[in-house]
N, C-alpha and C positions, 0 to 999 in steps of 0.2 A: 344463473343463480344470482348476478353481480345483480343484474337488471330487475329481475323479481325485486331482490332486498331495497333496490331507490326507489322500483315503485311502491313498495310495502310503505316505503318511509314518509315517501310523499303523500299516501294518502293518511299517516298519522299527524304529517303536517298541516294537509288540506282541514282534517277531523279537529284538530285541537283549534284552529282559528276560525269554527263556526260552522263547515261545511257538514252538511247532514247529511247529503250522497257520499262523502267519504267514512264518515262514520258509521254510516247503514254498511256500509261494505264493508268495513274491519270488523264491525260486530257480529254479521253474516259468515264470514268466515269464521271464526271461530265459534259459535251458538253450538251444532252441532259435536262440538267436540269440548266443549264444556258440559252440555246435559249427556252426555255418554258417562264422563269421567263422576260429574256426581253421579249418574244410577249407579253406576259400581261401586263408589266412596257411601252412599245412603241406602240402598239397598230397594228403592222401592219408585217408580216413576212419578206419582205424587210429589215425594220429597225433592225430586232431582228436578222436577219443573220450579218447583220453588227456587231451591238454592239456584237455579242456572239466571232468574231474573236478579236475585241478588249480585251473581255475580259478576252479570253484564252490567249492571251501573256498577259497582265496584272497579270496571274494567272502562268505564266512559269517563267515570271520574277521578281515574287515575291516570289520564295518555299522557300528560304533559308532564309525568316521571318517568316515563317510558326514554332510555338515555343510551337505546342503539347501538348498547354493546352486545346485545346477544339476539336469537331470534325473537319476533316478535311473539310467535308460538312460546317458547320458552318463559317470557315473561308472564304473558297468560297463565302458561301452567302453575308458575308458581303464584299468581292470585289466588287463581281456583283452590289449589290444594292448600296452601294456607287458611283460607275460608274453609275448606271443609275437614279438615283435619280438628277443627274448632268448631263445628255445625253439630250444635245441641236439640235442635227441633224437630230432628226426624224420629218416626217412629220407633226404630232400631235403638237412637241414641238416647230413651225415654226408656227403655226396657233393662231389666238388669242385663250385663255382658254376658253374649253366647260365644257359649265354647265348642270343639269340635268335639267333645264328650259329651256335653247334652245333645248335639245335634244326633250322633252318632248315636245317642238311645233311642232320641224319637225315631230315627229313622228306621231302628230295627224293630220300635213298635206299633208304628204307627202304618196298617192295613187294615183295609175293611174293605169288602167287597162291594166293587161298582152297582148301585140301584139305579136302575135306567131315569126314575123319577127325578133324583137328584141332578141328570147332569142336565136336564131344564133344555133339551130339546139339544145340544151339541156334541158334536162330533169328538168320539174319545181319544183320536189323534191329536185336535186341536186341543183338549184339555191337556194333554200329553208334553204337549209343547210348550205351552203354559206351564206349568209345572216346572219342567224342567226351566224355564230361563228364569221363573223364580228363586227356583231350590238354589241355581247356582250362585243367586244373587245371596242367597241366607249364606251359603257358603262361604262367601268373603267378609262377612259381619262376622264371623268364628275369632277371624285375625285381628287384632287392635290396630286401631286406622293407621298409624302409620307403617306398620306390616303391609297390610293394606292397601296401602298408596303405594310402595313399595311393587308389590304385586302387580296389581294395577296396569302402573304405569310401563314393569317390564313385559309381563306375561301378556295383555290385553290390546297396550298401545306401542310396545315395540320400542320406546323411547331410549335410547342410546345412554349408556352406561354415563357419560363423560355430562351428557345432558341432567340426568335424575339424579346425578350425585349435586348439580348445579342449583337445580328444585332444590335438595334436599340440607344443601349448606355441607356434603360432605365427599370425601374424596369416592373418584369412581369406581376403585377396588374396594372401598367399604360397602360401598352401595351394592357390586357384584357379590360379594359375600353376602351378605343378606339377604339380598335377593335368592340367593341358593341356598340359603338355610328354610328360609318362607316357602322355598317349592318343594322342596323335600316333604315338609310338614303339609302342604297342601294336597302333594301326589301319595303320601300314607294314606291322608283319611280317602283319600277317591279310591283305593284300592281294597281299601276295608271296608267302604258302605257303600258307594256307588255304582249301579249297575249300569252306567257309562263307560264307566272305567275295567268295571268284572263285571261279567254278562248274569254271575251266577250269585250278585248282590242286588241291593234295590233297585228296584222297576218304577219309574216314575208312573207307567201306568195302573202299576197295582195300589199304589198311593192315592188315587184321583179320588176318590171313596171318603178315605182315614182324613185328608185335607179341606175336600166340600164341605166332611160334617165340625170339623173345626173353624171352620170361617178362614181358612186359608185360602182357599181357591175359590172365587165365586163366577158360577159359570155364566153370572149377567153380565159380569163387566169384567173380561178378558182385560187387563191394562196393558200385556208384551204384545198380545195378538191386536190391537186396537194402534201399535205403534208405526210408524212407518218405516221399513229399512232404508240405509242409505244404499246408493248403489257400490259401494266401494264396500268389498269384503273384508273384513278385520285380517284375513290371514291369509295370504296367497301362497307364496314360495317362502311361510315360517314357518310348516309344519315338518319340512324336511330336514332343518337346521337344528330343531329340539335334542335334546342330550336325550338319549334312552331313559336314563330314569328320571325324566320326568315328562316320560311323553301321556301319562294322565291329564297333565297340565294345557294338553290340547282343547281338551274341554271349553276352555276359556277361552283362550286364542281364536275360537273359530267361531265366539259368540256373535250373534249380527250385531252391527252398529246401526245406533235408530237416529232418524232425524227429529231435531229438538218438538216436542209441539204445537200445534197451531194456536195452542194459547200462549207459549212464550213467544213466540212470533208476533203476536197480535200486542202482548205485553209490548214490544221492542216498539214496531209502529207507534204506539200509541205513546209511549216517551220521545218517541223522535220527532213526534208532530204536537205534541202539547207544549205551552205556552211559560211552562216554567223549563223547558231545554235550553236556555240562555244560563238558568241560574246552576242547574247540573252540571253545566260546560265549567262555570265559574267557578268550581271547587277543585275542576281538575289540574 
């Protein structure tokens, strides 16, 4: 671990005094785990490829305040979620605030029966699928971002109590408390609407129908199915550690983690190899 953190360090050191292979590799590392945490904070893959190029210059031009007291990771996190906790441009953040009582009415009114025409030539498991990693993303737009992040960061990313009270600017038994208050409320509604959670409530497949004809779901352009998994499963040996009442909450825990874009990727390159990364450098 000693040996990872000097080489962690020394490549912040290589990165801030010019070196573009060390920066490409501190950026690489964390890319992926920055557009995760915005899809879940924004709600929608559009917006989280956005904010992720936001917040990788935000993250270039800030190395040289990075002051190696804490994990490098750590610091990241708390760029990101500062930036998105304040991220006004996504579509979610443009809409009036969803609550988990309007969600909870669409949900109970919203079917209409699958017309073969509609699903445009696709497989009604794959629409299936889709749906579901949507729905669950509207899910977490129910909760005000900092709930949210809260959520998130325990439920999804596992981040340790002592760490997200750190993000958060507050002590780690606040931050446990909250976080137990937020999953309580999140495992009511999946027990009351969710036929994830009760077999004998919503059917994401009976949805596919009610959502095509609202423009929620378009079966041309699949955005969850069109992403790439990473190979690292979000939840291995978490699901057995879950407190009973909220093992609802697995739901999330066992959502796949995608790998960031091949247009944020291509973003990255092409700030790394353009001609004003001298002057990027110089702000940080």
């Amino acid at each position: 671990m000693k040996n990872e953190m000097k080489d962690m360090h020394g490549k912040i050191e290589l990165a801030v005094n010019g070196d573009k292979q060390a920066l490409e590799t501190l950026l690489g590392s964390v890319q992926d785990m920055v557009y995760n945490l915005s899809l879940r904070m924004l709600g929608s893959p559009h917006d989280a490829e956005d904010a992720t190029q936001e917040i990788l210059i935000k993250i270039m031009t800030g190395l040289s305040s990075f002051k190696k007291e804490s994990a490098f990771s750590t610091w990241v996190y708390r760029i990101a979620t500062n930036y998105l906790l304040n991220y006004k441009k996504s579509f979610f953040a443009k809409q009036p605030p969803l609550s988990f009582e309007f969600y909870g009415a669409d949900i109970e009114a919203g079917f209409l029966k699958n017309n073969p025409e509609m699903l445009n030539g696709v497989e009604v498991e794959i629409l299936t699928q889709e749906l579901k990693m949507s729905c669950t993303n509207v899910m977490l737009q129910c909760l005000d971002p900092e709930s949210r992040l809260i959520y998130v960061l325990g439920i999804m990313f596992k981040v340790d109590s002592k760490v997200c009270g750190e993000i958060l600017g507050i002590t780690p038994e606040a931050y446990r408390q909250r976080l137990l208050r937020i999953r309580k409320k999140m495992a009511g509604f999946l027990k009351q609407y969710c036929g994830i959670a009760s077999p004998e409530k919503c059917n994401c497949k009976k949805r596919i129908g009610y959502t095509i004809t609202n423009h929620r779901l378009n079966p041309a352009n699949l955005e969850y199915t069109q992403l790439q998994k990473a190979d690292e499963v979000m939840a291995l040996d978490y699901l057995a550690a879950m407190e009973e009442m909220d093992t609802e909450s697995a739901i999330f825990a066992e959502l796949p983690k995608y790998r960031s874009p091949q247009n944020a990727k291509d973003f990255l390159q092409k700030i790394l190899c353009s001609e004003n990364m001298a002057t990027i450098m110089s702000q940080a």
